[in-house]
PDB file of N, CA, C, O and CB in Angstrom:
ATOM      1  N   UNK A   1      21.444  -8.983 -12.246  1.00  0.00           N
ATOM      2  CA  UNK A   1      21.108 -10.002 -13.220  1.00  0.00           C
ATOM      3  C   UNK A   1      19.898 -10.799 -12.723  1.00  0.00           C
ATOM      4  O   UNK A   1      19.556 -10.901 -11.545  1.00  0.00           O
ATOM      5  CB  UNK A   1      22.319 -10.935 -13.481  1.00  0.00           C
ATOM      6  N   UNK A   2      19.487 -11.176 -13.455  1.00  0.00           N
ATOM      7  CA  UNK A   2      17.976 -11.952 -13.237  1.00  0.00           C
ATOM      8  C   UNK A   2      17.967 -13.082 -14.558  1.00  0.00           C
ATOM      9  O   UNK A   2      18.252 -12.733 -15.703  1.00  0.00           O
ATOM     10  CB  UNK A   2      16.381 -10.618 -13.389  1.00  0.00           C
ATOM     11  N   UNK A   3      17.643 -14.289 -14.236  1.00  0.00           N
ATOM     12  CA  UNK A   3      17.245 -15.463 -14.559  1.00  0.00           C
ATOM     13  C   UNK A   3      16.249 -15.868 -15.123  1.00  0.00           C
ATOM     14  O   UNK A   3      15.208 -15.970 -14.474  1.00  0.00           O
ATOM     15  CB  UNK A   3      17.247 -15.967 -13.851  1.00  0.00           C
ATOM     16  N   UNK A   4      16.296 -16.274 -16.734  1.00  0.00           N
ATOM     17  CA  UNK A   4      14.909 -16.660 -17.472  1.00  0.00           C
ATOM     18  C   UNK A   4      14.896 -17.435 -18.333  1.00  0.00           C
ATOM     19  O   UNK A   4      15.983 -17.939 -18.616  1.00  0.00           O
ATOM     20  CB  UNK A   4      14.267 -15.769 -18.050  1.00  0.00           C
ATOM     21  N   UNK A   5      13.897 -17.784 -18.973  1.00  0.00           N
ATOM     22  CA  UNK A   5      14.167 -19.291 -19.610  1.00  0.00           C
ATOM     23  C   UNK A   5      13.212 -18.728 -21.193  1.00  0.00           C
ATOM     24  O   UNK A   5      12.056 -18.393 -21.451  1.00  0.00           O
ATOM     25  CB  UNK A   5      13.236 -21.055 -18.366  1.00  0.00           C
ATOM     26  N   UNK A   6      14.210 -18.849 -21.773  1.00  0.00           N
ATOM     27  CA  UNK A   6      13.827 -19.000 -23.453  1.00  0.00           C
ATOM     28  C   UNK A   6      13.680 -20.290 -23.894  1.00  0.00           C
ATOM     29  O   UNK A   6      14.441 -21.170 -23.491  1.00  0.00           O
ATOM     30  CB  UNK A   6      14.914 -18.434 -24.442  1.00  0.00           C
ATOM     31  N   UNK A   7      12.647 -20.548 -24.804  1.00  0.00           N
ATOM     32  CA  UNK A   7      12.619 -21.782 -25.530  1.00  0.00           C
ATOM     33  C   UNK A   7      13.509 -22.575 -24.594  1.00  0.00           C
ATOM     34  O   UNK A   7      14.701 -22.754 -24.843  1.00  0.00           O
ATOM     35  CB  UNK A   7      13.130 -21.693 -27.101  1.00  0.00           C
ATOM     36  N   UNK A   8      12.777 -23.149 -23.279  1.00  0.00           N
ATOM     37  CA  UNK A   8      13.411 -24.098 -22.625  1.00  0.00           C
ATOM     38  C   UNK A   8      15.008 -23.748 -21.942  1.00  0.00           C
ATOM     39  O   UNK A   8      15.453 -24.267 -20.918  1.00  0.00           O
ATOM     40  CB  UNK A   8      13.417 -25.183 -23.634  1.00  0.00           C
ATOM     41  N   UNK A   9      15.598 -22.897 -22.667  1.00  0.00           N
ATOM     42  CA  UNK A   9      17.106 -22.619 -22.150  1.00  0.00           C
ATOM     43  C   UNK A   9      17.394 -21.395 -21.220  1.00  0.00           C
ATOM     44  O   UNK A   9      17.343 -20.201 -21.514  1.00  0.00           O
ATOM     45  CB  UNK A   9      18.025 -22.393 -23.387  1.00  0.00           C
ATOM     46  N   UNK A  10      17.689 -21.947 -20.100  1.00  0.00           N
ATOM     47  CA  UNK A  10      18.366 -20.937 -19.272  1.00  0.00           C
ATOM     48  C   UNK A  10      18.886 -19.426 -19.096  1.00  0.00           C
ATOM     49  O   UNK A  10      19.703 -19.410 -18.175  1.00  0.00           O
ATOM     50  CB  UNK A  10      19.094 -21.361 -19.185  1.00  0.00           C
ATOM     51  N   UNK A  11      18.723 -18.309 -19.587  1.00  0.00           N
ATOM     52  CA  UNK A  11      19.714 -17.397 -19.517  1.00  0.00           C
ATOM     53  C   UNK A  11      19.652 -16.305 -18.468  1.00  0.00           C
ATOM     54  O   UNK A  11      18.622 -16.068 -17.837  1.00  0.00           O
ATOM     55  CB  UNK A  11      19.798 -16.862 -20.707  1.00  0.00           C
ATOM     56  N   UNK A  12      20.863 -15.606 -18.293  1.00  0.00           N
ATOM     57  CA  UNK A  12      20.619 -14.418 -17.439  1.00  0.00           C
ATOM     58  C   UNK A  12      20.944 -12.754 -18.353  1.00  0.00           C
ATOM     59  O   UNK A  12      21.607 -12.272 -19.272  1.00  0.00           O
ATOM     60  CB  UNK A  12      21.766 -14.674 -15.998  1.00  0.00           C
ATOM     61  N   UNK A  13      20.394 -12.564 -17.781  1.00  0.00           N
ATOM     62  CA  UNK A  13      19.724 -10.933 -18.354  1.00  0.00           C
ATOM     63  C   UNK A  13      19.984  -9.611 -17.651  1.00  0.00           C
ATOM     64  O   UNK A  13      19.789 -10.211 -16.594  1.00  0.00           O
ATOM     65  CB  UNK A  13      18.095 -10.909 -18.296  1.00  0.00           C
ATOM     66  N   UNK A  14      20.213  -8.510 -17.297  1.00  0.00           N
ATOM     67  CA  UNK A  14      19.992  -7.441 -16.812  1.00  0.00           C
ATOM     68  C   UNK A  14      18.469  -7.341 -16.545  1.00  0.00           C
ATOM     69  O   UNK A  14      17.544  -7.584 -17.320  1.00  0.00           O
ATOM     70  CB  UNK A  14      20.551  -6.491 -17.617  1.00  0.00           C
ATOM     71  N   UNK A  15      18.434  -6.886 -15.144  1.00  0.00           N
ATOM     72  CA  UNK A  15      17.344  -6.732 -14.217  1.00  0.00           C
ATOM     73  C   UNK A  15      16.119  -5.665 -15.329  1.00  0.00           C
ATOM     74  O   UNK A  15      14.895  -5.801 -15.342  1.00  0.00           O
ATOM     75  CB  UNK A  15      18.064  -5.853 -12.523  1.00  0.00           C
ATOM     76  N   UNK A  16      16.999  -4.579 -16.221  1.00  0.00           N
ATOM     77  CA  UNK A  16      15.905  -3.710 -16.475  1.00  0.00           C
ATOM     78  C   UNK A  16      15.774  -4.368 -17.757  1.00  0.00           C
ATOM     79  O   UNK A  16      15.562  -3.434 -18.531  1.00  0.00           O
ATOM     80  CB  UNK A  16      16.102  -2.062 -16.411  1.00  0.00           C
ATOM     81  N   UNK A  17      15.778  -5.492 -18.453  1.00  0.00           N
ATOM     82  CA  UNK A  17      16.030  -5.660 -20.104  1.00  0.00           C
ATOM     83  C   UNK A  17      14.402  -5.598 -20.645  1.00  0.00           C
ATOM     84  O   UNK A  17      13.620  -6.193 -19.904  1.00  0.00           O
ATOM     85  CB  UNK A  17      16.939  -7.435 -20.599  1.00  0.00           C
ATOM     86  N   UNK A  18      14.025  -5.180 -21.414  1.00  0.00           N
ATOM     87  CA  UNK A  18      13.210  -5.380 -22.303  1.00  0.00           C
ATOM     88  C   UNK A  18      12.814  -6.514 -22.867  1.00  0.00           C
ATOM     89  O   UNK A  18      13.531  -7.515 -22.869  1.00  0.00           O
ATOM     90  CB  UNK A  18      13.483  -4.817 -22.995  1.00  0.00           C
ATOM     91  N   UNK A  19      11.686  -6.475 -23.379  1.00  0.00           N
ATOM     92  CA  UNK A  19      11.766  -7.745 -24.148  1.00  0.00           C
ATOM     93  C   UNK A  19      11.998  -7.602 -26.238  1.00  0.00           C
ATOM     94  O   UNK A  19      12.013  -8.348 -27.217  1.00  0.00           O
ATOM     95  CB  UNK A  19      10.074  -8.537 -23.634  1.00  0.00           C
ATOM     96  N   UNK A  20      12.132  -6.139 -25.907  1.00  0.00           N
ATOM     97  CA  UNK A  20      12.788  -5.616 -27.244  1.00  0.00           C
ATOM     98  C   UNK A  20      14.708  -5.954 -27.477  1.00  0.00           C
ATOM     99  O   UNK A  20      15.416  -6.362 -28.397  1.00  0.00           O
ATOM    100  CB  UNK A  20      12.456  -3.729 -27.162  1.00  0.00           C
ATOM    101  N   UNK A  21      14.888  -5.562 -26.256  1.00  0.00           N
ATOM    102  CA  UNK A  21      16.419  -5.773 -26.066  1.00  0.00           C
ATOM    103  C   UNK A  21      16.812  -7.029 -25.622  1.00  0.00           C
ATOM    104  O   UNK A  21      18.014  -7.297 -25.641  1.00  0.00           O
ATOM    105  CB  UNK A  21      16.990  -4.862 -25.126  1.00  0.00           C
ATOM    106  N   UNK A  22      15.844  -8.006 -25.146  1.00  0.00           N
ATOM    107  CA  UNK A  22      16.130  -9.413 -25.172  1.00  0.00           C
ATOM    108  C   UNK A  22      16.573 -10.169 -26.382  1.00  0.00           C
ATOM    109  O   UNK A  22      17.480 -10.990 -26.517  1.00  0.00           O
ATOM    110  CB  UNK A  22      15.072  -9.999 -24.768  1.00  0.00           C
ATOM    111  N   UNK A  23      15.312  -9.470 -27.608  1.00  0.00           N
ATOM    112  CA  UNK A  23      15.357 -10.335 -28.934  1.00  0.00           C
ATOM    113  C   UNK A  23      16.573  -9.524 -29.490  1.00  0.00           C
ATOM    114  O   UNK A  23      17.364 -10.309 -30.012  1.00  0.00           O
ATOM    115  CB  UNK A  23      13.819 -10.340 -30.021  1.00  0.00           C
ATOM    116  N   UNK A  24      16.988  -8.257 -29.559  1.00  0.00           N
ATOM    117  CA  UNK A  24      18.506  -7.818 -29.905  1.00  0.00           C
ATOM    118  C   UNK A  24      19.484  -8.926 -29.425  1.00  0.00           C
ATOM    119  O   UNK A  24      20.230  -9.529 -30.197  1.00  0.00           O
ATOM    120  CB  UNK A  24      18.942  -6.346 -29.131  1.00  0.00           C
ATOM    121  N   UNK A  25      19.424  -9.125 -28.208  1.00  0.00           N
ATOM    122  CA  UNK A  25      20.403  -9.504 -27.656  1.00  0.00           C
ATOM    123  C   UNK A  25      20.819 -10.615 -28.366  1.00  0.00           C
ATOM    124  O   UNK A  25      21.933 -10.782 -28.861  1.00  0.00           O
ATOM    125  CB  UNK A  25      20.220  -9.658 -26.417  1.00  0.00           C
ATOM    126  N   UNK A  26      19.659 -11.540 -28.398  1.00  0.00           N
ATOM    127  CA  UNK A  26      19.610 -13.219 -28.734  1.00  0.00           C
ATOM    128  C   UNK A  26      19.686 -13.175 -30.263  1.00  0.00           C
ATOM    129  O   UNK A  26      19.335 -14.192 -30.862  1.00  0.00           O
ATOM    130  CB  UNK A  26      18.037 -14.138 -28.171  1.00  0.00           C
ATOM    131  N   UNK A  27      20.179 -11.921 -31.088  1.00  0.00           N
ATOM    132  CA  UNK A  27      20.124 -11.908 -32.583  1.00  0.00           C
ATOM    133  C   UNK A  27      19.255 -12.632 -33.438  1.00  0.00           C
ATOM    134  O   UNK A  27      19.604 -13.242 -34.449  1.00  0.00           O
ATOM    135  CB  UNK A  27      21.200 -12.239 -32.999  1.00  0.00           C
ATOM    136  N   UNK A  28      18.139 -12.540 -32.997  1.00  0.00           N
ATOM    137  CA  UNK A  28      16.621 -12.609 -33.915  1.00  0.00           C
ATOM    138  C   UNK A  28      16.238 -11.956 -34.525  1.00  0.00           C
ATOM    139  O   UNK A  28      15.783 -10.974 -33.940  1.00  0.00           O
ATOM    140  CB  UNK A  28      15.592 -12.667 -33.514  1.00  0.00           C
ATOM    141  N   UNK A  29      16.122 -11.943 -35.881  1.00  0.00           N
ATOM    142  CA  UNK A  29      14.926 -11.015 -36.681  1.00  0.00           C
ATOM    143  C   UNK A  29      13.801 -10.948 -36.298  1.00  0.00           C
ATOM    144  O   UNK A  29      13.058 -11.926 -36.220  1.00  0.00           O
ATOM    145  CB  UNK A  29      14.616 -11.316 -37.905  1.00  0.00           C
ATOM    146  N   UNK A  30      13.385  -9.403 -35.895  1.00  0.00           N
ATOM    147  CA  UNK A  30      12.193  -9.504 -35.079  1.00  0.00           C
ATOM    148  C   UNK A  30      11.001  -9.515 -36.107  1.00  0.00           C
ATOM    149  O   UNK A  30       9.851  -9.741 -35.728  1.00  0.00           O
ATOM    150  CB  UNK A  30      12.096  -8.275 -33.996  1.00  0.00           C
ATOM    151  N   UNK A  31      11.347  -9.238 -37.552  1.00  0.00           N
ATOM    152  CA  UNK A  31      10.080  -9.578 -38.463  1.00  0.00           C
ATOM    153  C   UNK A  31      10.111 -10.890 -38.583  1.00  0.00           C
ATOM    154  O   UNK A  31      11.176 -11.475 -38.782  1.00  0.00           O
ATOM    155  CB  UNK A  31      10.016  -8.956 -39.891  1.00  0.00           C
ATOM    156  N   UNK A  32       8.779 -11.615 -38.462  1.00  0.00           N
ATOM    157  CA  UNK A  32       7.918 -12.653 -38.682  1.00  0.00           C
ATOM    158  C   UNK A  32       8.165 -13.636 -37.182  1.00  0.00           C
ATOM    159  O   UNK A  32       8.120 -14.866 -37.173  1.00  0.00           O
ATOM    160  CB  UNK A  32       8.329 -13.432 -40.259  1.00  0.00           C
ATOM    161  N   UNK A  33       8.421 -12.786 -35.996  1.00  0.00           N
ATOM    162  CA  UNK A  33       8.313 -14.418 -34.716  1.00  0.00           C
ATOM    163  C   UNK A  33       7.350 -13.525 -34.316  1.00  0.00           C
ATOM    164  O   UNK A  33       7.083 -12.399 -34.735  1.00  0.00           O
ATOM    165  CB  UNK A  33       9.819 -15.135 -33.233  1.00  0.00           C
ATOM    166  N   UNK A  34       6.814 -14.266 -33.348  1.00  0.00           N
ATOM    167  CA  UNK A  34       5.675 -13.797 -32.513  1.00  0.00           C
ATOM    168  C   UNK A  34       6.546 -14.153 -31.198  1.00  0.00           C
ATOM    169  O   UNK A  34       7.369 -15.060 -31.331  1.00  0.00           O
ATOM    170  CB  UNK A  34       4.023 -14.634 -32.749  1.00  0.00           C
ATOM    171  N   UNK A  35       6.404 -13.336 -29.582  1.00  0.00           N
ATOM    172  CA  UNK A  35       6.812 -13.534 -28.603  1.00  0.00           C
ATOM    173  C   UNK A  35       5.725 -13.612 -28.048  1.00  0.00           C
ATOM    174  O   UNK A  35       4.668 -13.156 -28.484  1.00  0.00           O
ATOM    175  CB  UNK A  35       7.650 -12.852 -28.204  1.00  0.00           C
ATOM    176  N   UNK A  36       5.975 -14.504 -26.512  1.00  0.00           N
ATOM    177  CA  UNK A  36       4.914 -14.888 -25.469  1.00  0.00           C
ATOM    178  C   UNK A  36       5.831 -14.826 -24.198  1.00  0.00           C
ATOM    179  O   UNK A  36       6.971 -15.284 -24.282  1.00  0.00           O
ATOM    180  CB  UNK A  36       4.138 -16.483 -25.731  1.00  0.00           C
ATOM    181  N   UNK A  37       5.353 -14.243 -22.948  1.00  0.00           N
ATOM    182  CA  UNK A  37       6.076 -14.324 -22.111  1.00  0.00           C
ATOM    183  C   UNK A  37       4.928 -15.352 -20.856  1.00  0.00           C
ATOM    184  O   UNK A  37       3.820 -14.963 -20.488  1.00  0.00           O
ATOM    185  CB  UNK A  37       6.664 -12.726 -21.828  1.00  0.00           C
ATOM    186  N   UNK A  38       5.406 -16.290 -20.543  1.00  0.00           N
ATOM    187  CA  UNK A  38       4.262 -16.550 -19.824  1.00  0.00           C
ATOM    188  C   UNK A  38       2.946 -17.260 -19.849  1.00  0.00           C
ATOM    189  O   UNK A  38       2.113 -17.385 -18.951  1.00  0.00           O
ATOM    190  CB  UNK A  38       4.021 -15.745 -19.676  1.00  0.00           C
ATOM    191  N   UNK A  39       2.949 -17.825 -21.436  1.00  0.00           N
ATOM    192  CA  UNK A  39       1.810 -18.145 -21.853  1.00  0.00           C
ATOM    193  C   UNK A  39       1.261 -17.009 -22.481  1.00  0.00           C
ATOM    194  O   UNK A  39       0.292 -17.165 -23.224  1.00  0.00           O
ATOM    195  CB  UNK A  39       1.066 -18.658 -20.894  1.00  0.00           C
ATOM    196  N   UNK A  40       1.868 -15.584 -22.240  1.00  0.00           N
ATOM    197  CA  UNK A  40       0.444 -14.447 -22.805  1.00  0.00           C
ATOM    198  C   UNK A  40       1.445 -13.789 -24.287  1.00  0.00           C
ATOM    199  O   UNK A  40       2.485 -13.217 -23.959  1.00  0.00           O
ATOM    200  CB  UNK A  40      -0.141 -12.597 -21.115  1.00  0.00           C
ATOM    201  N   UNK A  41       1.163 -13.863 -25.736  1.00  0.00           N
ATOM    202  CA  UNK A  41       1.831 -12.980 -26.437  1.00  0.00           C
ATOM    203  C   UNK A  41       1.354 -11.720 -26.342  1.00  0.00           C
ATOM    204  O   UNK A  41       0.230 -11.340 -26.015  1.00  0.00           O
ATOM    205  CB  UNK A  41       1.903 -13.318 -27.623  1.00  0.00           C
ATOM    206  N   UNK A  42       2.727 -10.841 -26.794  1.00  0.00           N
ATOM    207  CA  UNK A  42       3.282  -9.774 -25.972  1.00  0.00           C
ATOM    208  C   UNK A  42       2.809  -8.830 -27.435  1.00  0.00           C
ATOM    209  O   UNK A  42       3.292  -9.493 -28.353  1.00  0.00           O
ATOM    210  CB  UNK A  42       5.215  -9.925 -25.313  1.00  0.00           C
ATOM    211  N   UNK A  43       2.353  -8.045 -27.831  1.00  0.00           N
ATOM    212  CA  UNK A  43       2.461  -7.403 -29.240  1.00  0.00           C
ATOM    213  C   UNK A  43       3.963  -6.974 -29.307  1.00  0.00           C
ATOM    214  O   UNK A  43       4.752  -7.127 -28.374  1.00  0.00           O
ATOM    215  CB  UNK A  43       1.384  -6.041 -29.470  1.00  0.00           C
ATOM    216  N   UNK A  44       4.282  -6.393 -30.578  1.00  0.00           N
ATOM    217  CA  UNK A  44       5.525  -5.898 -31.178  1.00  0.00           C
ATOM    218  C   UNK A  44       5.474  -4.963 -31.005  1.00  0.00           C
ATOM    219  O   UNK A  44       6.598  -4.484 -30.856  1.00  0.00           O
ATOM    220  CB  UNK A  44       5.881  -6.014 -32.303  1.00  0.00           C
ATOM    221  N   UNK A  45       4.587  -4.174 -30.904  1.00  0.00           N
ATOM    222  CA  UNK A  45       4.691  -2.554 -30.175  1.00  0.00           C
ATOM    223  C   UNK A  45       4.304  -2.454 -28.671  1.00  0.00           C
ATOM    224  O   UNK A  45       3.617  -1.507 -28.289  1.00  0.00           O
ATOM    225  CB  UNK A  45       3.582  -1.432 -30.945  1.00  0.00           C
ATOM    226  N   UNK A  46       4.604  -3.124 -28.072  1.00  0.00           N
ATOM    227  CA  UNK A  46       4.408  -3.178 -26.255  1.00  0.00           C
ATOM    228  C   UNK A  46       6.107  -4.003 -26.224  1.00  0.00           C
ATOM    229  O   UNK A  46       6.444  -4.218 -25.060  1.00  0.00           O
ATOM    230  CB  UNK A  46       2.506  -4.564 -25.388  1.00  0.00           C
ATOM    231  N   UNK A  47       6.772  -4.297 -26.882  1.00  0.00           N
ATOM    232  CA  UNK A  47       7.924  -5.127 -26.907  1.00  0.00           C
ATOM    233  C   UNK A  47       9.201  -3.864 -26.019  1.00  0.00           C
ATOM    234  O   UNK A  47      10.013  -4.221 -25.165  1.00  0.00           O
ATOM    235  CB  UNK A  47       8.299  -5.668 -28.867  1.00  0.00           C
ATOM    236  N   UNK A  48       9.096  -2.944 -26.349  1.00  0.00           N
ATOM    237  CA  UNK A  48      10.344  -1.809 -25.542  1.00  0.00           C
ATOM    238  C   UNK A  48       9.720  -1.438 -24.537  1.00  0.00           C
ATOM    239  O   UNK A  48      10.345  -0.583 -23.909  1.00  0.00           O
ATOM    240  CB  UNK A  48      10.901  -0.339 -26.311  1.00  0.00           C
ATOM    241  N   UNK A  49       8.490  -1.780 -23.990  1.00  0.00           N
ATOM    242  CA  UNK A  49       7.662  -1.369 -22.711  1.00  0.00           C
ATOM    243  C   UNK A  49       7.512  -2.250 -22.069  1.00  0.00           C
ATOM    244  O   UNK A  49       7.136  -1.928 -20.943  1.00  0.00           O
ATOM    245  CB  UNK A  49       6.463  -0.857 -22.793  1.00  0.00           C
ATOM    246  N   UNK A  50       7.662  -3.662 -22.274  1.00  0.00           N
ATOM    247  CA  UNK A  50       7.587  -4.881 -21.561  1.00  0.00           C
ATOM    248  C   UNK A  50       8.843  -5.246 -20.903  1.00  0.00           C
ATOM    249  O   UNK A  50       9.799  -5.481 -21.642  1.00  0.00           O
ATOM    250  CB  UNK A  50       7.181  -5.927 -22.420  1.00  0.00           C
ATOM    251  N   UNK A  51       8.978  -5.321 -19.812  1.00  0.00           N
ATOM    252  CA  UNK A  51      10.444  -5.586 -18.752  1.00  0.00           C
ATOM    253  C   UNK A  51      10.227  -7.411 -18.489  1.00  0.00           C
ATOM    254  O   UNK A  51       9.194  -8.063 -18.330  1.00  0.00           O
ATOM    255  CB  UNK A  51      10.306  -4.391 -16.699  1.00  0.00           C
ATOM    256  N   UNK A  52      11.481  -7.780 -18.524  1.00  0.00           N
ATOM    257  CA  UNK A  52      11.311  -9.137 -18.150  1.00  0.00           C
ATOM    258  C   UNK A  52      11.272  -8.892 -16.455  1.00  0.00           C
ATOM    259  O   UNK A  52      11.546  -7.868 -15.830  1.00  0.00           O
ATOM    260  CB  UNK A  52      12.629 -10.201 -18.800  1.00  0.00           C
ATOM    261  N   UNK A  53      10.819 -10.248 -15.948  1.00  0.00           N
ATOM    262  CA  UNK A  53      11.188 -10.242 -14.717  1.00  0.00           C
ATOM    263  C   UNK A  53      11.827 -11.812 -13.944  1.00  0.00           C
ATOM    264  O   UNK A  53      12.133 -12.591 -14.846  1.00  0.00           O
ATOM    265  CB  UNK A  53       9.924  -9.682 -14.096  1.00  0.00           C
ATOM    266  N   UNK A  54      11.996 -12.214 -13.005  1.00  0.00           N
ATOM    267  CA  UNK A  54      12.902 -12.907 -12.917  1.00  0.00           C
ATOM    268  C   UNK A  54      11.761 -14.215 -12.808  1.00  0.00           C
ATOM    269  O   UNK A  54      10.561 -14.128 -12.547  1.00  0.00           O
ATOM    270  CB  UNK A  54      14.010 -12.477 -11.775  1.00  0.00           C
ATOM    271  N   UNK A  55      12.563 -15.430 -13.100  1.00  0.00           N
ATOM    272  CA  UNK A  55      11.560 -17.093 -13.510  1.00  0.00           C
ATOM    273  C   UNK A  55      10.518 -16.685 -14.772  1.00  0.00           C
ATOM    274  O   UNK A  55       9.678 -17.525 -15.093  1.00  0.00           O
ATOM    275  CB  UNK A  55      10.234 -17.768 -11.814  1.00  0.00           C
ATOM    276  N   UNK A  56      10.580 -15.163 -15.617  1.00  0.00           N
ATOM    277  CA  UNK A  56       9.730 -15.453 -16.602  1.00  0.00           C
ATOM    278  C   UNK A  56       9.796 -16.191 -17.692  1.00  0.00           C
ATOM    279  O   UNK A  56      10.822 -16.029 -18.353  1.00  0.00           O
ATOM    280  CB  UNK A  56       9.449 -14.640 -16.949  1.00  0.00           C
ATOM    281  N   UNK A  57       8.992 -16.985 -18.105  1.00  0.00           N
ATOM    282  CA  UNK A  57       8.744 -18.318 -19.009  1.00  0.00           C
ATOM    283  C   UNK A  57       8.952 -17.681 -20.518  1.00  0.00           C
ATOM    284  O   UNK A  57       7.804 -17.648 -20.962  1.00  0.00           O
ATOM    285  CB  UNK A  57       6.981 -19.091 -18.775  1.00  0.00           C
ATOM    286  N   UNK A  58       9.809 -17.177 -21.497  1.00  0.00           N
ATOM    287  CA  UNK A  58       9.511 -16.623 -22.992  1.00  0.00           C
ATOM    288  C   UNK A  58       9.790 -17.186 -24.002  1.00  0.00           C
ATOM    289  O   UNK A  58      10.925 -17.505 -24.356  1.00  0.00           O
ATOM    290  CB  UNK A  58      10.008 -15.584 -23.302  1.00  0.00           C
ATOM    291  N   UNK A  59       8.454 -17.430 -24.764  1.00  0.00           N
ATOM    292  CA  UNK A  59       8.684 -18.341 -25.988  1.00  0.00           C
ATOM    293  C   UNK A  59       8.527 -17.627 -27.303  1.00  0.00           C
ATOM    294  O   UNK A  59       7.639 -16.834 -27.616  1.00  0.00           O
ATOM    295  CB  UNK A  59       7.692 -19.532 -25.985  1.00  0.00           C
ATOM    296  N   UNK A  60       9.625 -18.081 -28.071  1.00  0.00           N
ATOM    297  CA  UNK A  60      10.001 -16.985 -29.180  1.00  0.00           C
ATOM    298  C   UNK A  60       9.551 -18.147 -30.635  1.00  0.00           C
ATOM    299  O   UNK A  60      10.266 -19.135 -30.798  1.00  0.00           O
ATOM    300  CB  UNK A  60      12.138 -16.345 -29.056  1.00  0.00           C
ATOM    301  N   UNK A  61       8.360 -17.904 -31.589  1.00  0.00           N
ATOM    302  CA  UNK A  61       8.051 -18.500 -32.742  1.00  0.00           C
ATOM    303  C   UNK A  61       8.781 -17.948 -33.819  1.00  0.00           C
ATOM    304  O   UNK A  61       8.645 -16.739 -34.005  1.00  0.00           O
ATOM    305  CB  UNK A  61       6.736 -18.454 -32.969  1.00  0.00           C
ATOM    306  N   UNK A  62       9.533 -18.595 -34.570  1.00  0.00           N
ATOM    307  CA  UNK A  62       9.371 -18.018 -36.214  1.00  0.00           C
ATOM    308  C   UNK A  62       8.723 -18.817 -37.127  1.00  0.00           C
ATOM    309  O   UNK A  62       8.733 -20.044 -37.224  1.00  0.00           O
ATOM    310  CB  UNK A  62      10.701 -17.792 -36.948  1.00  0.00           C
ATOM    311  N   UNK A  63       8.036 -17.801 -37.929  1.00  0.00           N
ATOM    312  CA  UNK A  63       6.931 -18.266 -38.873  1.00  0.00           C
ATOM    313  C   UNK A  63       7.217 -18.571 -40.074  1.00  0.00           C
ATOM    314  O   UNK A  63       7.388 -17.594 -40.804  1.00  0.00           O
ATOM    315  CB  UNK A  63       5.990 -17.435 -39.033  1.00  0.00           C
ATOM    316  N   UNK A  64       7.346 -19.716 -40.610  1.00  0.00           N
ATOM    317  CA  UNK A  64       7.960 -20.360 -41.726  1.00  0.00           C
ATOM    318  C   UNK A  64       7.184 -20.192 -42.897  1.00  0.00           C
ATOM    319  O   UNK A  64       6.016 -20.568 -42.792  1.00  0.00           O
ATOM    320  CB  UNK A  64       8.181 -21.740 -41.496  1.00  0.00           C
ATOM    321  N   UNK A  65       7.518 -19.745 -43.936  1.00  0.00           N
ATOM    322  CA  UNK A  65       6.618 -19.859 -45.024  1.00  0.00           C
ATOM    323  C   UNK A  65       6.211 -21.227 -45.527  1.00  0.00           C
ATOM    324  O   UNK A  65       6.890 -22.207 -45.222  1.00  0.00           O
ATOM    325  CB  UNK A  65       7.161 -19.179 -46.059  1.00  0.00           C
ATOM    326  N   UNK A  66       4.842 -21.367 -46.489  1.00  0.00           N
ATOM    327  CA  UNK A  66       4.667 -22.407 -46.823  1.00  0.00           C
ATOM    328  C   UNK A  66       3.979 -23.175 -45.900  1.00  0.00           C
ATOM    329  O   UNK A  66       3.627 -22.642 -44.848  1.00  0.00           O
ATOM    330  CB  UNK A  66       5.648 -22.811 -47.173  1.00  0.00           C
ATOM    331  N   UNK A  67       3.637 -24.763 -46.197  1.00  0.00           N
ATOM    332  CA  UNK A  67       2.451 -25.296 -45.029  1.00  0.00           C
ATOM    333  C   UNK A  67       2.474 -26.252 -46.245  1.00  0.00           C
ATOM    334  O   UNK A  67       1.718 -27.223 -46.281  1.00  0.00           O
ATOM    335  CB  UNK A  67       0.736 -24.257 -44.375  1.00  0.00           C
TER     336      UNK A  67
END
C-alpha cells in the first residue's frame, strides 16, 4: 500500500494502481473531470499507463456546465 492525497484527503492505494483504476475506485465519472497529478494534468488516454506513486499530490476537476 502506498499513501496519497486526493483533493486534500488522505488515501491509501495499492502500490501498482493506476490512475485509471484510482478514478474507478473513488466512483467518478471519468467523462468531463480533468486529472492532475502533481501540478502536471495527466491526459485521459495516458490515464491506464500512469502509476501513482507514493506522497503523489492528485487533483481531480469536474466541469460544470454553464458559467
Amino acid at each position: 500500500m502506498i499513501r496519497i492525497t486526493v483533493n486534500n484527503e488522505t488515501h491509501e492505494v495499492a502500490s501498482n494502481t493506476s490512475l485509471n483504476q484510482l478514478v474507478e475506485h473513488l466512483q467518478i465519472e471519468s467523462n468531463g473531470i480533468a486529472v492532475a497529478i502533481n501540478d502536471s494534468i495527466i491526459s485521459q488516454s495516458l490515464w491506464s499507463d500512469t502509476f501513482l506513486v507514493p506522497q503523489d499530490q492528485v487533483l481531480i476537476i469536474t466541469a460544470t456546465p454553464g458559467g
